[in-house]
C-alpha positions as CSV (number, residue, x, y, z in Angstrom):
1,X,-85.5,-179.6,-19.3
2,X,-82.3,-179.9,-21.5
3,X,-83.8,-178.1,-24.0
4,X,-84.5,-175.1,-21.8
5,X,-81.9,-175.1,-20.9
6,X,-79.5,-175.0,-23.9
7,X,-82.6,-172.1,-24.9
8,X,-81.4,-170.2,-21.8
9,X,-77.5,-170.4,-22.6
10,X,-78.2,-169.0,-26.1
11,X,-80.2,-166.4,-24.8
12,X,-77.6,-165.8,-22.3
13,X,-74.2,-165.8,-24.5
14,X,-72.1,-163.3,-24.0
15,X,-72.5,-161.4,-27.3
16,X,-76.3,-161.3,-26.9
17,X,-75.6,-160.1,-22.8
18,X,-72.8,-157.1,-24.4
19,X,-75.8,-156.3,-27.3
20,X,-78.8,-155.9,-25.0
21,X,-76.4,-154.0,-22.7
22,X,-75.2,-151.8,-25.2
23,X,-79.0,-151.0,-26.8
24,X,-80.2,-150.1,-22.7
25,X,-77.0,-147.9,-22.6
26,X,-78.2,-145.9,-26.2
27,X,-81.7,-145.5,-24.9
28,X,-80.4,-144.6,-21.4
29,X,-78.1,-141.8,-23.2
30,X,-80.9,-140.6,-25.5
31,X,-83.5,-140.3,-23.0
32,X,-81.6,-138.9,-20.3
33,X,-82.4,-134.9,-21.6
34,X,-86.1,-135.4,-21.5
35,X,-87.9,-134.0,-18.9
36,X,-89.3,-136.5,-16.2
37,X,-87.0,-139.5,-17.6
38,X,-84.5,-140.3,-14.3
39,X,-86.9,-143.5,-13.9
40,X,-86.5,-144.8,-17.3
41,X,-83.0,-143.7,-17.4
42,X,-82.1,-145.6,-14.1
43,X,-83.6,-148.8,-15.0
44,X,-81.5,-148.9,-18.6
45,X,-78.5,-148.1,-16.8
46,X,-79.2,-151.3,-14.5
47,X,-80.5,-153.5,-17.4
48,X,-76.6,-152.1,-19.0
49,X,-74.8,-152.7,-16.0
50,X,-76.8,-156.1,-15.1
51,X,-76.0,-157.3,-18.7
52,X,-72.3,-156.6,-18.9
53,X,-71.7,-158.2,-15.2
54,X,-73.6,-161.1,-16.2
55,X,-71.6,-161.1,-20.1
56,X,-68.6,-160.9,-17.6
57,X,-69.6,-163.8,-15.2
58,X,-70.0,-165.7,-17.8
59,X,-66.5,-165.1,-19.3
60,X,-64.7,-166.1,-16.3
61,X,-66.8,-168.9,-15.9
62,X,-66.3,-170.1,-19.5
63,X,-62.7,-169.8,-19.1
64,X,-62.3,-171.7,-16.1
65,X,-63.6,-174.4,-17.9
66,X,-61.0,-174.1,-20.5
67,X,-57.8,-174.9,-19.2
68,X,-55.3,-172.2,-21.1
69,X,-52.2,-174.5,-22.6
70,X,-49.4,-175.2,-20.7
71,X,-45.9,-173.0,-21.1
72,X,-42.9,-175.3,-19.9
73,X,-40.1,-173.4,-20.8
74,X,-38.3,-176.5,-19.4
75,X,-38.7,-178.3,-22.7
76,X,-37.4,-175.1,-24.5
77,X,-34.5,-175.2,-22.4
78,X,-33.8,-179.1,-22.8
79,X,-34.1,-179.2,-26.5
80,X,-31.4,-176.5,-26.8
81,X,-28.6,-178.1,-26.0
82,X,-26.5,-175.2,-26.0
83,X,-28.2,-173.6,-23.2
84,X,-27.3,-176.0,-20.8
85,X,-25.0,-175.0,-18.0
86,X,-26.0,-171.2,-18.4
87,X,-29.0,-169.8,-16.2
88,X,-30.9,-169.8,-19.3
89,X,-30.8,-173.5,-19.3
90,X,-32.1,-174.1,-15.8
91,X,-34.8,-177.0,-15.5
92,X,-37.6,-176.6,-13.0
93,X,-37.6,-179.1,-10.5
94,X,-34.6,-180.6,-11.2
95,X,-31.8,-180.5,-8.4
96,X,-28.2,-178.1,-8.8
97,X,-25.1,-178.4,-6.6
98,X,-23.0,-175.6,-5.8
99,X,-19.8,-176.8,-7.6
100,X,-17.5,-173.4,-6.5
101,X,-18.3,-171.2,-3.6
102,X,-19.6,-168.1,-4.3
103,X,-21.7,-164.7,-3.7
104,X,-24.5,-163.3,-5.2
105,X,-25.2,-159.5,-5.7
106,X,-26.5,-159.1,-2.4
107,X,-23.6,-160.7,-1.1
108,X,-25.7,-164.0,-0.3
109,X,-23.1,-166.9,0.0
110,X,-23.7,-170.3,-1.5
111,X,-21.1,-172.6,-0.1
112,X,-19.7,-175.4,-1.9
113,X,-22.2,-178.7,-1.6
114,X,-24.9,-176.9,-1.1
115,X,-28.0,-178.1,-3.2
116,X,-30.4,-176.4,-4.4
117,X,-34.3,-177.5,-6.0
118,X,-34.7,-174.9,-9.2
119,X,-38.2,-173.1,-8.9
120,X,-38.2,-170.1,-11.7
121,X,-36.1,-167.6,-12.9
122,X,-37.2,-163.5,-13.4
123,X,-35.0,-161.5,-15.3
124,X,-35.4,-157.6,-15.7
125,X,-33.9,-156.5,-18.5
126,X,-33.4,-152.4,-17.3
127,X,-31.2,-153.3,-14.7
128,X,-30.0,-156.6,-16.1
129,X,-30.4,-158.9,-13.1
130,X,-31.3,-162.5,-12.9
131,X,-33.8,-163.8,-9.7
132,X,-33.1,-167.4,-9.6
133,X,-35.6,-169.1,-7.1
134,X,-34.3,-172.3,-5.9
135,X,-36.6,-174.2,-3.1
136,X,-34.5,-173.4,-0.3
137,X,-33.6,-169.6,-1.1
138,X,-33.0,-167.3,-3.9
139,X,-29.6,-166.1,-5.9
140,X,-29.0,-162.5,-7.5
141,X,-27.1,-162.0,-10.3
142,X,-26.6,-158.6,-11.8
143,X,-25.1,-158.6,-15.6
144,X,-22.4,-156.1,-14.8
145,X,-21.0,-156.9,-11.0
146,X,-21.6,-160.7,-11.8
147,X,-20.1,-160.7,-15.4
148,X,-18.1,-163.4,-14.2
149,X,-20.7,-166.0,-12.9
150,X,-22.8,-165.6,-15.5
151,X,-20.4,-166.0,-18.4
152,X,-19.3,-169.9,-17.2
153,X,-22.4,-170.3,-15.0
154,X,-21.3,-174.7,-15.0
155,X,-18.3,-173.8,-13.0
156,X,-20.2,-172.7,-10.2
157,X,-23.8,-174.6,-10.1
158,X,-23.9,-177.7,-12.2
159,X,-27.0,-180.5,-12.3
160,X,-27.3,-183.4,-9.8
161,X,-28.0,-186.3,-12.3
């Protein structure tokens, strides 16, 4: 039984799947001008699309076997140490205190003693704005209009140790 069925996996690898698909798609294309053909025709074109779904089922399944490795930008962010009290430097899941009271770009206020549970941080670069998720809500910070929090982020949120 195990050796059928490693028999049927080679037979059913994804290259061979994409191959036999791709000769029913030839023949499919070279018969279609010949006269009474739109049987044989229809059948290649299902044996094609059969082929490639399958070749594709079996790529996701093959990949959710394989876990894909792990970015932690965290561990970027610790081993630079000059990083740290900027928004670049943020750790996820580590807890921040409001040290200064303040307001975002939307003119969100985060009071002084406020904590705060870092999730992830977005940046878009066209408009040069910062989305810092915390747990409990989310700060905006534009490059321009919040020059000043940005440029000594520590004085305002600063690590719970």
């Amino acid at each position: 039984m195990a050796k059928l069925r490693r028999s049927l996996s080679r037979w059913l690898s994804i290259p061979f799947l994409l191959i036999v698909g791709l000769v029913a798609l030839a023949f499919a294309w070279r018969v279609a001008g010949t006269r009474g053909a739109n049987a044989i025709v229809a059948v290649l074109l299902l044996v094609w699309f059969a082929c490639w779904m399958g070749a594709f089922l079996r790529f996701l399944q093959r990949r959710g076997q394989t876990p894909a490795p792990l970015r932690q930008p965290a561990q970027a962010a610790q081993a630079d140490p000059s990083l740290e009290g900027t928004v670049y430097g943020l750790e996820p899941g580590a807890e921040y205190r409001v040290v200064q009271t303040f307001s975002d770009f939307y003119d969100g206020e985060f009071t002084r003693g406020e904590r705060l549970r870092f999730k992830r941080r977005n940046f878009l670069p066209y408009h040069g704005g910062h989305t810092i998720e915390f747990d409990e809500r989310t700060l905006y910070l534009q490059e321009d209009a919040n020059r000043e929090i940005l440029s000594d982020f520590r004085r305002y949120i600063a690590r719970v140790e």
